[in-house]
MIDREN-159138 format. One line per 5 residues: for each residue x, y, z of C-alpha. Coordinates in steps of 0.2 Angstrom, whole numbers, plus 5000, padded with zeros to 4 digits. Example, Ala and Ser with C-alpha at 12.3 -4.5 7.8 and 13.67 -1.06 7.14 Angstrom:
residues 2
5062,4978,5039; 5068,4995,5036 .
//
This chain:
residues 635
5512,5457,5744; 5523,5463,5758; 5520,5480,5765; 5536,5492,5765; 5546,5498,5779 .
5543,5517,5782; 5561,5516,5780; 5562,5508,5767; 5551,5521,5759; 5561,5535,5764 .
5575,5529,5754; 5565,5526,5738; 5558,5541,5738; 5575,5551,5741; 5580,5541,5726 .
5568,5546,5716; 5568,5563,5717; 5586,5563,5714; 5580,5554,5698; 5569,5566,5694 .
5579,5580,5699; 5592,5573,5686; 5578,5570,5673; 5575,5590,5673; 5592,5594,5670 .
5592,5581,5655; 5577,5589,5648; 5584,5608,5651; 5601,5602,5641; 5590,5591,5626 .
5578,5607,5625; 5592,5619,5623; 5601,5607,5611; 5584,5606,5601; 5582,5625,5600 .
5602,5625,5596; 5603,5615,5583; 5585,5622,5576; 5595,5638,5574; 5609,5630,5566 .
5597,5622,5552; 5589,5641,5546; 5607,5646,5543; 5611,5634,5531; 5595,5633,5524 .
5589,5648,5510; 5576,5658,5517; 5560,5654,5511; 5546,5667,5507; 5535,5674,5521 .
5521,5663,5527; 5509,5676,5523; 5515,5675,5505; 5514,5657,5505; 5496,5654,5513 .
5489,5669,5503; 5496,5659,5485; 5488,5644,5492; 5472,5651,5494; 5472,5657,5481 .
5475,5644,5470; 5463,5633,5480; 5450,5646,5474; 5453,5646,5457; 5450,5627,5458 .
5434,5622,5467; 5426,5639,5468; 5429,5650,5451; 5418,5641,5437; 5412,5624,5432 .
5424,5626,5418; 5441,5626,5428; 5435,5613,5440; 5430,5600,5430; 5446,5603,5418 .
5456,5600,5433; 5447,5589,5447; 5435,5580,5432; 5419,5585,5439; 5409,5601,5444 .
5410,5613,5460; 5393,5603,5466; 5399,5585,5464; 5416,5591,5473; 5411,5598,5487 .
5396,5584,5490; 5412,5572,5489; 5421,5581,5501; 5406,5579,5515; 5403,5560,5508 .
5425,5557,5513; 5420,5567,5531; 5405,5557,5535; 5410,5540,5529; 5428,5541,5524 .
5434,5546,5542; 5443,5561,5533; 5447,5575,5544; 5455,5592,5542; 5471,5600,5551 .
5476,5616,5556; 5483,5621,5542; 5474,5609,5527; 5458,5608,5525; 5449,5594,5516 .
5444,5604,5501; 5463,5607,5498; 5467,5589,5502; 5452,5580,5489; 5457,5594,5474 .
5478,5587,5478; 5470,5569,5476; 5460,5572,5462; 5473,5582,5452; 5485,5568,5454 .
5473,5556,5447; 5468,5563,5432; 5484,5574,5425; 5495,5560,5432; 5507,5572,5440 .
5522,5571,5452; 5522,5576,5471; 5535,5590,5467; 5522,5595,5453; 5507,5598,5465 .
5515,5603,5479; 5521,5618,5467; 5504,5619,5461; 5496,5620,5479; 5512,5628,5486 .
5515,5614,5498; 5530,5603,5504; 5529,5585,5493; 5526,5575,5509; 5511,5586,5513 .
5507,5580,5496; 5510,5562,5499; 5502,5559,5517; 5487,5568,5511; 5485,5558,5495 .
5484,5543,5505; 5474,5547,5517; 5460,5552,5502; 5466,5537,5495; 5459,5526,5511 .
5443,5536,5515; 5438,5533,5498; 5443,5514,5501; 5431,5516,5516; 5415,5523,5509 .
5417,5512,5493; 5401,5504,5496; 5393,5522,5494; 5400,5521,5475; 5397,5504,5467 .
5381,5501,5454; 5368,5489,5460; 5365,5479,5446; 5347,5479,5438; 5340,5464,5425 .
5333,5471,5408; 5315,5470,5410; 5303,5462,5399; 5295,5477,5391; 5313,5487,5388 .
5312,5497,5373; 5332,5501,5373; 5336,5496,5355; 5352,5487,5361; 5346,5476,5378 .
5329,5474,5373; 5334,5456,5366; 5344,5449,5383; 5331,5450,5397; 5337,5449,5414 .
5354,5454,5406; 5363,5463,5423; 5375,5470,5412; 5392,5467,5402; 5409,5459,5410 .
5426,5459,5402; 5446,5462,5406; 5458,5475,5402; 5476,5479,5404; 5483,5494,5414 .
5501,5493,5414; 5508,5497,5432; 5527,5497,5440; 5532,5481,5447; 5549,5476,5453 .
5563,5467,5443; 5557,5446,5448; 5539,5451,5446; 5541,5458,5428; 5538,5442,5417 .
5523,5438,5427; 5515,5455,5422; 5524,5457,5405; 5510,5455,5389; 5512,5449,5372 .
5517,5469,5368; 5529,5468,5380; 5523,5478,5391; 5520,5477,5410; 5503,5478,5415 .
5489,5471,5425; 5474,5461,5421; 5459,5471,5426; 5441,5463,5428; 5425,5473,5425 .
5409,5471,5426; 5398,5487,5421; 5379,5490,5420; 5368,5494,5404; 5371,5513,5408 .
5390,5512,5408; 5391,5508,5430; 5405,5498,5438; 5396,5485,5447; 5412,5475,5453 .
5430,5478,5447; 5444,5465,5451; 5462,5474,5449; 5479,5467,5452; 5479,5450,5444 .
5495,5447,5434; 5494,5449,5414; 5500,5435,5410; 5484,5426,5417; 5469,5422,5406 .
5453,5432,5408; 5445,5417,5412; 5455,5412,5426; 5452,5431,5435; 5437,5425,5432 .
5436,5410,5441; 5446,5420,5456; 5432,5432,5457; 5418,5423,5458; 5427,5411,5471 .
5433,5425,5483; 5423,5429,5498; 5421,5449,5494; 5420,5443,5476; 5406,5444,5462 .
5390,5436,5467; 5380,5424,5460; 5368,5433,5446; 5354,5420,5453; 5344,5418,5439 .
5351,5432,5429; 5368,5433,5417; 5383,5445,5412; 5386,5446,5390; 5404,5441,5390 .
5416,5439,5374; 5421,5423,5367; 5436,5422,5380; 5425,5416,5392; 5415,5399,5394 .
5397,5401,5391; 5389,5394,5408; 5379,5397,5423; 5377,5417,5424; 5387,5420,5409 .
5384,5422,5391; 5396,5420,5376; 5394,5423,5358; 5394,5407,5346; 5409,5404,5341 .
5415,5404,5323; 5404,5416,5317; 5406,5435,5315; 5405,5444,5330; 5414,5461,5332 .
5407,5479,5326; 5418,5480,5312; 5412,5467,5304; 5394,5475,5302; 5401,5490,5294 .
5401,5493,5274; 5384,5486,5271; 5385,5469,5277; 5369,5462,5285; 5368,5446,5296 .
5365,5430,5284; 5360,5419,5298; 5352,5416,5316; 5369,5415,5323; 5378,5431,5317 .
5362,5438,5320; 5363,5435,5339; 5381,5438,5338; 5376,5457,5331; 5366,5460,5346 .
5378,5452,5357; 5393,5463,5352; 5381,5479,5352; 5375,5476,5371; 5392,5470,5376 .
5403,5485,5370; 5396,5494,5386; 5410,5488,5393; 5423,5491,5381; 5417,5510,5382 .
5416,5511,5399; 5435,5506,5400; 5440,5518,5386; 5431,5533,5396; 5439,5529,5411 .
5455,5527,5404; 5453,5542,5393; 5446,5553,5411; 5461,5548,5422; 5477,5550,5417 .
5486,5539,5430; 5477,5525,5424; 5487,5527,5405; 5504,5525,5411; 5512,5517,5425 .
5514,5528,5441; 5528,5526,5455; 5517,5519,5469; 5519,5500,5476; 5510,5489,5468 .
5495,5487,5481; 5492,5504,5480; 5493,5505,5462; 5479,5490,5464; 5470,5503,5476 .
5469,5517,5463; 5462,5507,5450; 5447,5505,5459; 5444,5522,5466; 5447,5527,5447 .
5432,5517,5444; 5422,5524,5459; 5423,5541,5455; 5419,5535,5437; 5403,5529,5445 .
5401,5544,5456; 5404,5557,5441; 5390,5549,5430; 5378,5548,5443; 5379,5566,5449 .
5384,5575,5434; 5370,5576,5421; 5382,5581,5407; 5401,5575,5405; 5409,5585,5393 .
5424,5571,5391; 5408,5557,5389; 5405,5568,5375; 5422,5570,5367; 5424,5549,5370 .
5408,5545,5361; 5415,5553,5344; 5431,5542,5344; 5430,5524,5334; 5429,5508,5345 .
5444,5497,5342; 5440,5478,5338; 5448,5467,5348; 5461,5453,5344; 5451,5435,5342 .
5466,5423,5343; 5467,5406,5338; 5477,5389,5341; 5481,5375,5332; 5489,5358,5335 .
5498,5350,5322; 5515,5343,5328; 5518,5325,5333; 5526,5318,5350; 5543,5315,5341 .
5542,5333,5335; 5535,5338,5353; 5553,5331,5360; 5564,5337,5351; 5555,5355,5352 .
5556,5355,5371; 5575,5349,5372; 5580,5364,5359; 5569,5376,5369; 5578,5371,5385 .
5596,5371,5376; 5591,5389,5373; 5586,5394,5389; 5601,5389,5396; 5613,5399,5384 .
5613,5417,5391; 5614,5423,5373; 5596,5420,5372; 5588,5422,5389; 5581,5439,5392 .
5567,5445,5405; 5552,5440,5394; 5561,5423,5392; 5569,5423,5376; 5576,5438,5367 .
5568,5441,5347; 5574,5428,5335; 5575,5411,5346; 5558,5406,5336; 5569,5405,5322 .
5582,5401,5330; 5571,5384,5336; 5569,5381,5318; 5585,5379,5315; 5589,5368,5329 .
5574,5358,5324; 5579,5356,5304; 5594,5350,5313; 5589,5336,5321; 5573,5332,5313 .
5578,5336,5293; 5563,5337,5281; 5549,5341,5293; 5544,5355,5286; 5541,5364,5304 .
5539,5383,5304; 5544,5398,5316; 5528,5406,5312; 5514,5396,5313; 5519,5381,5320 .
5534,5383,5334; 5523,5398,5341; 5507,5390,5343; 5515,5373,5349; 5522,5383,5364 .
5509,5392,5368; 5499,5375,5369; 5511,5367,5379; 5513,5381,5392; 5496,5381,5393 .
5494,5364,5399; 5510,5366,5411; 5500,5379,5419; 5483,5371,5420; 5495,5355,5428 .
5505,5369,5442; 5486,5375,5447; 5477,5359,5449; 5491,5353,5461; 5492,5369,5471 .
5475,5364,5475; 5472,5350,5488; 5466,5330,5483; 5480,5332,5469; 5495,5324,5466 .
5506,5318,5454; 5513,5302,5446; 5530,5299,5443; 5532,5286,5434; 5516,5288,5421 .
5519,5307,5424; 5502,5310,5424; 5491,5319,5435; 5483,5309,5450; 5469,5312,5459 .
5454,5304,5471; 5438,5301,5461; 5429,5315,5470; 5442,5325,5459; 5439,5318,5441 .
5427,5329,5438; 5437,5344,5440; 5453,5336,5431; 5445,5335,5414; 5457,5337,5401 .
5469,5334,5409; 5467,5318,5420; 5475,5301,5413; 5483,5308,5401; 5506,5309,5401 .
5514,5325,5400; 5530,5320,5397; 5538,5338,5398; 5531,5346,5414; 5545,5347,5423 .
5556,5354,5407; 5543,5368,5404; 5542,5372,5426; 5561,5374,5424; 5558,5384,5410 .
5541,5393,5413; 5540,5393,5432; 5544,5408,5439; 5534,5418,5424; 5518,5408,5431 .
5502,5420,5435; 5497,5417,5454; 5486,5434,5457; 5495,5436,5475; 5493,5456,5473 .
5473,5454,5467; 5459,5461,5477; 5445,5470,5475; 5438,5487,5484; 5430,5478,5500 .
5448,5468,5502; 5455,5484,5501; 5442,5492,5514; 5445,5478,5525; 5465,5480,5525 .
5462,5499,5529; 5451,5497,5543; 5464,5484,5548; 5477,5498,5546; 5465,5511,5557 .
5465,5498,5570; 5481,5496,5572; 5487,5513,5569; 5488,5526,5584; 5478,5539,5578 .
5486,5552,5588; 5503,5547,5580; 5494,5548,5563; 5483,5563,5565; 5499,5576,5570 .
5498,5593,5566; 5511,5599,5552; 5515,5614,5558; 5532,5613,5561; 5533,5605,5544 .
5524,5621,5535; 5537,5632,5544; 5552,5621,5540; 5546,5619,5521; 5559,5626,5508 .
5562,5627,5488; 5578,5616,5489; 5583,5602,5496; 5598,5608,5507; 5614,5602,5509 .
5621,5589,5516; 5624,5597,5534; 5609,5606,5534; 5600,5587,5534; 5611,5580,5546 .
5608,5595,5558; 5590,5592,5555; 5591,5573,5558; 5599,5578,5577; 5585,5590,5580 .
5572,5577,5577; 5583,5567,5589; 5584,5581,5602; 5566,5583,5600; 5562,5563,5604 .
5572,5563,5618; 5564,5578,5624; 5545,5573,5623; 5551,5555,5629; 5557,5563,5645 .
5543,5573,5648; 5529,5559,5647; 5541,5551,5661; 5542,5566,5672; 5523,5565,5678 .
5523,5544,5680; 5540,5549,5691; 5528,5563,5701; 5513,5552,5702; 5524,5540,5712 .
5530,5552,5724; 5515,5558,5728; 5509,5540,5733; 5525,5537,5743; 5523,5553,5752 .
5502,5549,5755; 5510,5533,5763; 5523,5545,5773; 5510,5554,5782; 5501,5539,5785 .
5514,5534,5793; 5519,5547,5803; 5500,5548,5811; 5501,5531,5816; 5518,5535,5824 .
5510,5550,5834; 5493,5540,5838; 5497,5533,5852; 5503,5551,5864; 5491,5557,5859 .
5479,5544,5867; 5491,5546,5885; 5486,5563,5884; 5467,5557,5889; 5468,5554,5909 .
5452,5545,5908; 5458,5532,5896; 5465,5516,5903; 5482,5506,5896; 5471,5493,5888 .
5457,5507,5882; 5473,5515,5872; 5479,5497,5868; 5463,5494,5857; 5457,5514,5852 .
5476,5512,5843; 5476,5497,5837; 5455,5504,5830; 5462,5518,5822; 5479,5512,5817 .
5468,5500,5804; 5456,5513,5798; 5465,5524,5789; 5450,5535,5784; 5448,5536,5804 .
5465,5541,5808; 5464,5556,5797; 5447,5560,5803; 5453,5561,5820; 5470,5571,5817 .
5460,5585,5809; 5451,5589,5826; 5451,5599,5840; 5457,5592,5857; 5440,5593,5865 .
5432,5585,5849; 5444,5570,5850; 5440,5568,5867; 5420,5568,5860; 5427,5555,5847 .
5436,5542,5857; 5422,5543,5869; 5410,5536,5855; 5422,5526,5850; 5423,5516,5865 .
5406,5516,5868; 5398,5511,5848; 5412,5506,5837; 5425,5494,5846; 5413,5479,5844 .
//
């Protein structure tokens, strides 16, 4: 690259200190205009109460939480002084949580952990804690991600019976690692995801996997899947996942008869009384079967109590909160975390105590029939899809109450005589041909699939067969009736993951994140913090500060890049001015020739460390210099 002109760099360096001496002036007027409009903003605002008031209240109340009794904290924050404060030092060492000036993580974790079990609002807490609700939301999730950071820290490690166990309920399963099962937690999704999550109560909600130990311990907990998907196929996505649940290798989960006894997993026989209810009264086992199914049920309610105690300890987890969906996902598993974390550090729970005294529920052991022919099969499908295309019927579960018997109608119609129900046989004939349509959508979402047009049927390489069994060489003349249908309420499990996905997404978040951005003191948003919202001027009159205040900081950062640059241009100046000057000051040397000044400047002129060197002596010491100059360093 061409060197510049010294008059070229003159003119640039006049220009730029007009720049910068127009940038000062800019600054001056944006920093008066900030403090201006500052002004302006506290007139229209109500006063608020004095920050001694304010910090003294939360103090205080911090206190009364985490440092008063046992009592008060573990009714509020769900676990003892001792257990809090050694999870506050677990979040700073592992979880990357750090402090501010005016929050400290104490106050911080008791916000978190208040929200989580009383399921209360931001403008709740931050009345509680005498904060503003974004200090009460930015703090929330950043405990939210340091627990998602450390959550290897809280997760069981699961253990095999042993042969000699004398516990009265595993004794029988050696090398059992525990209990696995689902349950729904209903959650707020938007409007187009709402039949996906919708249940058979009509109620939105998400299928949850967990597995638990003997001793009531998440192992592995899968949240977000849709609740319209069968446990079985969470399942299936969680032991396929890369973070998912690992092979038992030798060893198996108890599962419920909604799951296919194999490899690492063991059902109950089927047909034969199973559940705790139906031991009750008296009645005693009356074969091998129900005898193993007695046990079964016995080991495997672990993990229908661990869910009731987790529901029953965190509030948020009972109803649906306000947060996205992923972070709702997120929750879940910390809930089941700080389960974990409670039990292990707390000898004695107080709600463990209160659970174990309320009645297990049994749970619903449905059933499906097939009793209707193709002909009926038709004319079912056609009447269904006249019905989903009159908006008299369709609603967002599908089809508003009545339109089962409203489909009997339509079916006596056309087919008179048959005999064909609402209830039992129009209801469990849909439910069996939805059942294959979605078994047919996932098998050709998956790769060596395809289908058949004209036999419409599925089609796959041989490789596949075994896979497609059930389902392969067999017409399904509906399929594309039922996708029109059924479609858009099919299950996919975009918003699962587990609580290494969720680690991995935050450290992805870290990475990108400019911490310094992030980590920002709330200062002024302590002092700008008031009771009421303000009106409308006020908030525009605080939207143009924060614009003052942009522009402001962005021209200060410029204002030293702009001085950095003139202080090399002015280094190249002098230089320049030297070199201009070198050469009298070599004719002032009488015993210098014309061609001994010729190569002393051109020397010097090239070595600019020299030149300086020689323009900070003395006149007798640069005759000195040039001397040995000419004698030891021209060659």
């Amino acid at each position: 690259m061409a060197r510049l002109s010294l008059s070229t760099k003159r003119r640039l360096l006049v220009t730029i200190n007009a720049l910068l001496a127009f940038l000062r002036v800019l600054f001056a007027v944006c920093a008066a205009g900030y403090t201006y409009v500052n002004l302006a903003v506290k007139k229209h605002r109500q006063p608020s109460r004095p920050l001694a008031i304010r910090v003294y209240k939360q103090v205080e109340y911090l206190y009364t939480l985490v440092y008063w009794s046992d009592a008060i904290c573990i009714d509020q924050l769900r676990m003892d002084r001792q257990s809090f404060h050694k999870l506050c030092r677990i979040l700073i060492n592992k979880g990357q949580l750090r402090p501010t000036r005016n929050v400290s993580i104490e106050e911080m974790v008791a916000m978190f952990l208040n929200i989580l079990e009383h399921h209360k609002k931001n403008r709740s807490i931050a009345l509680y804690f005498t904060r503003s609700g974004r200090t009460v939301s930015k703090y929330f999730h950043e405990c939210l991600k340091a627990m998602i950071r450390c959550q290897k820290d809280f997760w069981k490690t699961p253990e095999p019976v042993l042969e000699d166990s004398t516990d009265s309920r595993w004794k029988w399963f050696k090398n059992c690692l525990g209990a696995l099962d689902g349950t729904h937690i209903r959650v707020k999704v938007s409007e187009r995801d709402k039949p996906r999550y919708r249940t058979r109560k009509c109620e939105i909600a998400t299928n949850v996997l967990g597995v638990c130990s003997q001793d009531l311990m998440f192992i592995y907990v899968l949240p977000g899947w849709e609740s319209s998907a069968h446990d079985a196929r969470v399942l299936r996505d969680a032991v396929s996942r890369r973070n998912g649940l690992k092979d038992p290798n030798g060893c198996y989960y108890l599962v419920d008869a909604g799951y296919t006894n194999g490899n690492g997993f063991l059902a109950p026989f089927r047909g034969q009384r199973y559940h705790l209810n139906d031991w009750r009264d008296g009645y005693r086992p009356e074969t091998a079967e129900e005898f193993f199914n007695m046990k079964h049920s016995s080991a495997r309610n672990v993990i229908e109590r661990s869910f009731g105690l987790l529901k029953m300890c965190w509030a948020i987890l009972r109803s649906p909160s306000f947060y996205d969906i992923t972070t709702q996902r997120r929750i879940i598993s910390v809930c089941c975390m700080l389960h974990n974390f409670i039990r292990r550090e707390m000898a004695i729970d107080p709600i463990e105590e209160a659970f174990d005294n309320q009645p297990v529920a049994a749970i619903e052991n449905l059933e499906d029939d097939d009793y209707v022919n193709i002909k009926e099969d038709d004319v079912l499908v056609s009447s269904l899809l006249e019905l989903y295309h009159d908006p008299k019927w369709r609603a967002d579960t599908g089809f508003k109450n009545g339109y089962l018997q409203k489909l009997q109608d339509m079916i006596e119609a056309k087919l008179p005589n048959c005999g064909i129900l609402a209830n039992p046989h129009i209801e469990s004939r849909i439910k069996t041909l939805k059942g294959k349509y979605v078994a047919l959508s996932e098998a050709l979402s998956q790769s060596g699939f395809g289908w058949n047009e004209e036999a419409m049927m599925l089609d796959c390489k041989r490789s596949n067969k075994k896979d497609a069994k059930g389902l392969y060489g067999k017409p399904f003349e509906h399929y594309y009736a039922l996708g029109e249908i059924y479609g858009k309420d099919r299950a996919m499990g975009t918003n699962a993951g587990n609580a290494e996905d969720d680690e991995e997404e935050v450290r992805e978040e870290d990475a990108s994140m400019n911490q310094e951005g992030v980590r920002a003191d709330d200062f002024f948003e302590q002092m700008n913090m008031t009771t009421d919202g303000g009106s409308q001027k006020a908030r525009a009159l605080d939207d143009m500060a924060k614009k003052f205040g942009v522009i402001t900081e962005a021209i200060a950062g410029m204002a030293p890049k702009f001085e950095g640059l003139i202080n090399v241009l002015s280094t190249d100046k002098d230089l320049a001015d030297m070199q201009g000057k070198l050469g009298g000051e070599l004719r002032k040397m009488d015993f210098l020739s014309p061609l001994q000044v010729f190569h002393v400047t051109n020397k010097l002129a090239k070595e600019h460390d020299l030149l300086r060197v020689f323009f900070t002596m003395t006149d007798e010491e640069k005759k000195d210099y040039i001397i040995n100059l000419l004698q030891y360093g021209l060659q």
